[in-house]
N, C-alpha and C positions, 0 to 999 in steps of 0.2 A: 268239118263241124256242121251240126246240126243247123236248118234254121230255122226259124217259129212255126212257118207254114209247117216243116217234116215232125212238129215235136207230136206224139201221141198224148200225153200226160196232162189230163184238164187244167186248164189254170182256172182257179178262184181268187177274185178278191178279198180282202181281210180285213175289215174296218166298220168305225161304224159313225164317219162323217160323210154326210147326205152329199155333200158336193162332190166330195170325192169315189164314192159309188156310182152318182150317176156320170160320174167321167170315166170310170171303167166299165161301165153298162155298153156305153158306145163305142166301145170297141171289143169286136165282133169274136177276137180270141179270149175273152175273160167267157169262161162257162159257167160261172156259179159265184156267191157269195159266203161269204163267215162273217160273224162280229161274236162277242162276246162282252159282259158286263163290267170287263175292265174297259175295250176300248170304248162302249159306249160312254162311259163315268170320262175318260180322257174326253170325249167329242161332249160333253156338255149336256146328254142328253138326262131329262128328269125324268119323262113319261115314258116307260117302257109300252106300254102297248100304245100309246100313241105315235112314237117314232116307229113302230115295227110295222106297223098301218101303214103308214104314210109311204114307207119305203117299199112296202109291198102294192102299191099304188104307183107306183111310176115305175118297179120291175118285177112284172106280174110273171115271167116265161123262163126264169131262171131259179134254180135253187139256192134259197137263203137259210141261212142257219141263226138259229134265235137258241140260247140256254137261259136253261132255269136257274135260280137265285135262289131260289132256298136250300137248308140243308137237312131238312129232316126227311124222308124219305114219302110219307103223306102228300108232304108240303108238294115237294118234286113231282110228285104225279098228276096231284092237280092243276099245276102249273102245266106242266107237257101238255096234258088234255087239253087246256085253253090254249095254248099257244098252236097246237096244232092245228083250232079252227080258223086261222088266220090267212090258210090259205094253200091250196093245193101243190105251192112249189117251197113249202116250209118244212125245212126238217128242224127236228128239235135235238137239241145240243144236252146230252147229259154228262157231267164229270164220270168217269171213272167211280170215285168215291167220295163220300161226305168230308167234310175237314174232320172227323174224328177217324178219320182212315175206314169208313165200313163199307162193306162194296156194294157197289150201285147195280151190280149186275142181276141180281134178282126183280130191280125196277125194270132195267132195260131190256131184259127177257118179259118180262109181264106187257109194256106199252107196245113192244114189237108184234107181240104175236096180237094186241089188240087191231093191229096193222098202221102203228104211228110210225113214220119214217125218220129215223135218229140219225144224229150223230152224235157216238159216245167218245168223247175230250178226254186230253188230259194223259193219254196213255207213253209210259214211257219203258214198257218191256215188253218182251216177246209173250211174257210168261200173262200178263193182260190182254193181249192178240188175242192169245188163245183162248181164253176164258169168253172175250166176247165175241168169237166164232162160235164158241161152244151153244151161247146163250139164244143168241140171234140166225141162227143157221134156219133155214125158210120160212123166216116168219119176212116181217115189212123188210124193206131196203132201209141196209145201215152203213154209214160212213163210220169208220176206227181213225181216229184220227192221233197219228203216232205223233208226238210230239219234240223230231229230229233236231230240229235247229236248238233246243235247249240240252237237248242229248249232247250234241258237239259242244256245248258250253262246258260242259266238265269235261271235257278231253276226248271224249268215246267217239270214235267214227261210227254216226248211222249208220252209211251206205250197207255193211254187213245184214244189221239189225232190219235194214228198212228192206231188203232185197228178199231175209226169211221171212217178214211178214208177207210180203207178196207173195209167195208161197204160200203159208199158210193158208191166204184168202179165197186161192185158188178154190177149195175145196166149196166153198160158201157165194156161191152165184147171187146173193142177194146184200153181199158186202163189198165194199170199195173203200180201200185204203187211203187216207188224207196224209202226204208230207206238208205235219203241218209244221211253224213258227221256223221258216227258214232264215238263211242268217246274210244272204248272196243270191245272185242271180244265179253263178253256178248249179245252185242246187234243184234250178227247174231241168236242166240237162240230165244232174243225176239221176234225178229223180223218174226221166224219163227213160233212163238207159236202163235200169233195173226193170221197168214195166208197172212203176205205182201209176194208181189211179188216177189221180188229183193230187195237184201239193197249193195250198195257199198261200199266199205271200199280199204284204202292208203294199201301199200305193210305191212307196218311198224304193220297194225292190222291182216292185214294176213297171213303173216309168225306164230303169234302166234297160226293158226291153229292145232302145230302140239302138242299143249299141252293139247290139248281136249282130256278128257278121264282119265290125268293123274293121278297121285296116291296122294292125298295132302301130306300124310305122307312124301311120298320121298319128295314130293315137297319144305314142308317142311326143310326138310335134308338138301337138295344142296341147301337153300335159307342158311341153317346155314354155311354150307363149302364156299360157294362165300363170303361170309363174312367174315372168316377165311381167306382164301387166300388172298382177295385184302388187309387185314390188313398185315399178312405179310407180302405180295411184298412191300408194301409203307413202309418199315420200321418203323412201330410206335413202340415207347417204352415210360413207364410211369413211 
């Protein structure tokens, strides 16, 4: 088995609580960031360009992904364009498509070739791979960020799916694959076996990084001892 040091596949952090980014900042195998509008709404924040500041104030040297919130296609571009001046290690996060299903990819072809550096969300087939190959092929650098761990939620093995997009990307030197919303540690392995770029994962799947390597046996053990202990603290008798 792989260990961290051997893995090729960037790890990024996922979130969008200030204490928790800067605890993944400090450690020197996270290469990048993601949040998104839901998890900042989860982390409490109000001011979107004021938390986006500020974070981009204590980690200036790593790539951070910020998405636009609007849905009308205007809206989204002039949001991109500001978000973009935020700072030279910002890429900007576009959905795939508006909530009325219409495709985004005629914006994210326009902002690319301005030379805005994307990442376009949200994608969950081959048949949108291709289409934002199609769009973005040498224009700025773009993250496709496949969205596998919700893939496996309705039953589908990505590994297939995530292995032909890597293929696909081959052809587009100025795009990098995200395994994003993973569901397990395992799936930084996968994901590194196949050859994807990047896969993101929440604090809650990273922190279990430090169990790689472990010993099952022990593992084992202290899976039997925590069992043991929480039965006696909770007093049970039979």
């Amino acid at each position: 088995m792989k260990t961290l040091s051997d893995l090729k596949v960037a790890i990024f952090a996922d979130g969008a609580e200030k204490a928790g980014m800067l605890q993944m900042y400090a450690k020197p195998y996270i290469k990048g960031f993601t949040t998104n509008p839901t998890l900042m709404r989860k982390a409490g924040v109000t001011d979107y360009e004021r938390f986006a500041r500020d974070i981009l104030q204590e980690i200036p040297d790593r790539p951070i992904s910020f998405e636009v919130f609007a849905d009308d296609f205007p809206d989204m571009a002039r949001q991109a364009r500001k978000i973009a001046t935020w700072g030279t290690n910002v890429r900007v996060k576009i959905p795939i498509t508006n909530t009325r299903g219409e495709s985004a990819l005629p914006l994210c072809e326009q902002l690319a070739y301005e030379g805005i550096p994307l990442n376009v969300t949200a994608l969950f087939t081959l048949e949108q791979v291709q289409a934002v190959v199609n769009a973005v092929k040498g224009a700025a650098p773009t993250y496709v960020s496949v969205f596998a761990g919700r893939i496996a939620d309705t039953g589908v093995d990505p590994v297939p799916l995530m292995a032909e997009a890597v293929h696909r990307l081959a052809a587009v030197p100025n795009a990098e694959l995200i395994w994003a919303s993973p569901r397990e540690l395992l799936n930084i392995f996968q994901a590194d076996a196949i050859g994807c770029h990047i896969i993101t994962a929440t604090n809650d799947i990273l922190r279990k990084l430090s169990l790689v390597g472990k010993n099952l046996d022990e593992y084992s053990l202290d899976t039997v001892k925590l069992f043991y202990s929480d039965g006696m603290a909770a007093g049970f008798a039979l």
